[in-house]
N, C-alpha and C positions, 0 to 999 in steps of 0.2 A: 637228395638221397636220405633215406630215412634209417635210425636206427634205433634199434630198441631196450631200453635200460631197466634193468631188474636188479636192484643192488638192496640189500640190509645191513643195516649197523646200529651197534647199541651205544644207547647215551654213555660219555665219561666221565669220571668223576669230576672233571674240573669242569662238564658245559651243564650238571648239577641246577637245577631250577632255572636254566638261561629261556632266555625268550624263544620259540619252536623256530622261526626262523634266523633267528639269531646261531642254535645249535647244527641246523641242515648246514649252513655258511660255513662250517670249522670243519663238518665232518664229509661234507661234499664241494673240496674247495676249485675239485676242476669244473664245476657249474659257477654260471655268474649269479647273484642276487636277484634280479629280475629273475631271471627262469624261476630258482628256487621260489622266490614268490609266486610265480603263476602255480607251479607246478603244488604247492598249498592249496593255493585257493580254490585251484579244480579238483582236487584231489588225490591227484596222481603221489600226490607226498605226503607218507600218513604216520604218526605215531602207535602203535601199538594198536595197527588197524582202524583208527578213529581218524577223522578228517578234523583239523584243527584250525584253531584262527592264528596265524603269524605271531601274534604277541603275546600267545597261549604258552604257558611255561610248560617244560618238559623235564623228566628225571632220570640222575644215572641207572641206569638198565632198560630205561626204554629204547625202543625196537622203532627205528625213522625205518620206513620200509617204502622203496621208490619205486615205480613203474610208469614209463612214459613214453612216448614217442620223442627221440630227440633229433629235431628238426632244427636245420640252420636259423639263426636268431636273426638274423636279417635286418636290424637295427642298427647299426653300424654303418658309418661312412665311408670310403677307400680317402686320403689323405698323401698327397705325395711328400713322404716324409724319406729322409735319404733313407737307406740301406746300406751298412757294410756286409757284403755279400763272400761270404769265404767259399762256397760251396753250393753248385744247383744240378738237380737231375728231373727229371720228372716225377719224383716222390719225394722228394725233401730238398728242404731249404736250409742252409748252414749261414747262422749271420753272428758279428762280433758286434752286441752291443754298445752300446753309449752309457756312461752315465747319465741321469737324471732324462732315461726314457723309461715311461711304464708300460711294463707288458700289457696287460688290459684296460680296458675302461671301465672304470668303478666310481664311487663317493669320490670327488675332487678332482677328478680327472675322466668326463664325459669323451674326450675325444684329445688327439697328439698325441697316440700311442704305438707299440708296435701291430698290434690288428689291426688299425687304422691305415698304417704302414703296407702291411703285407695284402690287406684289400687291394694298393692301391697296386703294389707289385705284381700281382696275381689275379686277377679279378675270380678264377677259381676258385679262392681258397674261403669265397661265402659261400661256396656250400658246405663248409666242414665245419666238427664242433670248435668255436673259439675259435676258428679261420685257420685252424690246423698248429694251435700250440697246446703243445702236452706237455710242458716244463716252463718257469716260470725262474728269471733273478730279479730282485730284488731293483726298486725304480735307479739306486743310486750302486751297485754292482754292477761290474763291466763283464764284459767277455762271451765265449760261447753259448748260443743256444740251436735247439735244431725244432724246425718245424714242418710238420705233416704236408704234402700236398694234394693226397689222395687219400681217401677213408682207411680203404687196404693200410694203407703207410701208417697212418695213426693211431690205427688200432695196432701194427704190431711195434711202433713206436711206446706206446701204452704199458702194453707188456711187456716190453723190454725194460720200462722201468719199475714195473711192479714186481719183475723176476731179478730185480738188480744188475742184468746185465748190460747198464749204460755206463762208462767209467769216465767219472767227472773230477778233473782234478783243477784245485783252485791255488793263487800267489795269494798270502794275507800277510800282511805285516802288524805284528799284535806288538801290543804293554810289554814290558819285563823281559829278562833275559834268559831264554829257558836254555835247558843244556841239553835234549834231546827230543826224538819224537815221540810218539807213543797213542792211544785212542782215546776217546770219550763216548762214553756206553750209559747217555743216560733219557732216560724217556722224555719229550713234550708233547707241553702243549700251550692252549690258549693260557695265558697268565691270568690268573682268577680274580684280580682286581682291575688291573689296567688293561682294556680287552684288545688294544692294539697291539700287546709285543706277546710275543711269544716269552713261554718260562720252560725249568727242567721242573719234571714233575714226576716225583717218584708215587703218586697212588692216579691214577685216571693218563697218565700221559702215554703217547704211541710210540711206539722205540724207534731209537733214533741212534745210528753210527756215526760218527765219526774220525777217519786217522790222520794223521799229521806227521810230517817231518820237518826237521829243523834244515832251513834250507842255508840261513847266514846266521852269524849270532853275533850280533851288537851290545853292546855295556848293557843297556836301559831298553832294546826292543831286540823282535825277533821277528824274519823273513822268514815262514813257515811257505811248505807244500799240503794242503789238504786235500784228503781222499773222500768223498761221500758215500758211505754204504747207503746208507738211506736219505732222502728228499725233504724234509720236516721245512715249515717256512721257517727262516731266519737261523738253520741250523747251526752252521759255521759261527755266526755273530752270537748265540745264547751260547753254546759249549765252550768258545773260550774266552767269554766272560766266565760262564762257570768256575775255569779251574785257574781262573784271575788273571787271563790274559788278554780280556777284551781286545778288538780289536783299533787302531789308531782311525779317530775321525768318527766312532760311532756313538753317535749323543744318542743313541736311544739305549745302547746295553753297557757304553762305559762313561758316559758320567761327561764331566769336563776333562779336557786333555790332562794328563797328567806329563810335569813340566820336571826332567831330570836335574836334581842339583849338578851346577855347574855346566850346563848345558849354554852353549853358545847362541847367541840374538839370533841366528842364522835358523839352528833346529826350534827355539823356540817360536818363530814366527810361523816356520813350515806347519808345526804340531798345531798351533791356534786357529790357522786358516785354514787345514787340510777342509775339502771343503763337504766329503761324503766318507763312509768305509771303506779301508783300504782292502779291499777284498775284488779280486779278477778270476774270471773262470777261462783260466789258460789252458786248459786239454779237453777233448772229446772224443772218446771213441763208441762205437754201436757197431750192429751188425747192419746191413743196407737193408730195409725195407722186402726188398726183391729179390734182390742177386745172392743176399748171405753171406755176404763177404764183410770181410772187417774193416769197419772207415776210422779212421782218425784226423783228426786237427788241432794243430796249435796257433796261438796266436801271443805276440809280443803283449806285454805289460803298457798298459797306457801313459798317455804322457803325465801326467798328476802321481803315479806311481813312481815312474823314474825318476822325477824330482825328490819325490820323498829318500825314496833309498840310496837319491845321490846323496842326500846331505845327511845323512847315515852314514855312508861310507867316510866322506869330509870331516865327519865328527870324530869317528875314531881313528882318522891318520893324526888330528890334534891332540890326540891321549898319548 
């Protein structure tokens, strides 16, 4: 089944003289790289009308303008990879992640992923774009995700998240001891030096929501509830390092663990070894594909979680 893409967007300040496919990758990140690549090279992917070579630099306000046929990638192997399966109908798939599984296959990770997965659960789901994933956590975040099994599904999957009406709610156990909840209302993007993390960007960056509640509050950390208004990669991890509450376990936006004076062998061993972000996507709710009805799911905190916030709890019955 075939479908047809007509999308324009203007270069942003931060993907500013990046390499043309380097820039489609950031601002078209439900395509994988390969495609984007082809879809250069034939020309279906133009800047400012003109057909360009991949390593051809591009400038804020230029105009990527796409038209293409997008046709199943077909390149991909089915892998019988487990599944935690919360949820199936004949239009979506409800699965609770793992950590350290990655959603797609990209640089460093060719294959053992969840489209690998879901090829192998599904064998339908090679005809849809990405095998029918329209959302995307992080290799080392756990929890909820929901995935397409039929075009129809996907496409109104799609739109359900570009119209904001998917409600994602996450467990995160951040730095410091905050005293309540409150949002973060600040734009990203690609980080203009280091092009793997994500930054907040107040001139070129795409806005970005997020709210929080204080779920438990400990001396030296805080069990937060996060709300996603909007999707940005890494948002939860960039916002509350932003406003200095990184999250516990995350070497790419908080640094080395940070180790509480007075802090007992017990929590400090837990904080040096946590071994990913403590960050779990515990809620899901959408409307069903078909029926229009309202689905929701939850799912418990994983086992590396529990331990963390046992020995949280441990800590401050010894205060």
């Amino acid at each position: 089944m075939t479908e047809i893409i007509n999308r324009q967007e203007a270069v942003p300040a931060d993907l500013n003289y990046a390499r043309f496919d380097q820039a489609a990758s950031s601002m078209f990140p439900e395509f994988s790289r390969s495609r984007l690549q082809a879809w250069i090279k034939s020309g279906a992917l133009k800047a400012n009308g003109e057909v360009l070579r991949p390593r051809d630099k591009v400038q804020e306000g230029d105009v990527l303008s796409l038209s293409a046929e997008l046709q199943p990638e077909g390149r991909f192997e089915p892998e019988a990879i487990a599944l935690d399966v919360v949820y199936e109908d004949d239009d979506i798939l409800v699965i609770n992640k793992p950590a350290g599984l990655v959603v797609h296959p990209g640089a460093g990770n060719p294959n053992g992923t969840l489209l690998n997965a879901l090829l192998n659960h599904s064998p339908v789901m090679d005809t849809l774009p990405r095998a029918g994933i329209v959302h995307r956590l992080d290799r080392d975040t756990t929890g909820l995700m929901v995935v397409a099994k039929s075009l129809e599904a996907h496409n109104d999957l799609v739109n359900q998240l570009q119209a904001r009406d998917v409600h994602r709610e996450y467990d995160a156990v951040v730095m410091g001891s905050m005293t309540g909840g409150g949002m973060v209302d600040e734009p990203m993007g690609r980080h203009p030096q280091q092009r793997t993390k994500m930054a907040v960007l107040q001139v070129g960056g795409k806005e970005a929501i997020t709210h929080y509640r204080l779920h438990k509050r400990y001396r030296d950390h805080s069990h937060l509830r996060c709300f996603l208004e909007t999707g940005r990669t890494h948002q939860i991890r960039v916002h509350m390092a932003h406003i200095h509450h990184p999250l516990v376990g995350d070497s790419t936006y908080a640094g080395r663990p940070r180790l509480p004076k007075g802090a007992s062998e017990e929590l400090v061993e837990m904080l040096r070894r946590f071994p990913r972000q403590a960050l779990h996507a515990r809620k899901l709710e959408l409307l069903h594909p078909r029926s229009g009805d309202t689905l929701s799911w939850e799912v418990p905190l994983p086992d590396d979680m529990k331990a963390l916030l046992a020995v949280l709890d441990a800590e401050e019955k010894r205060r």
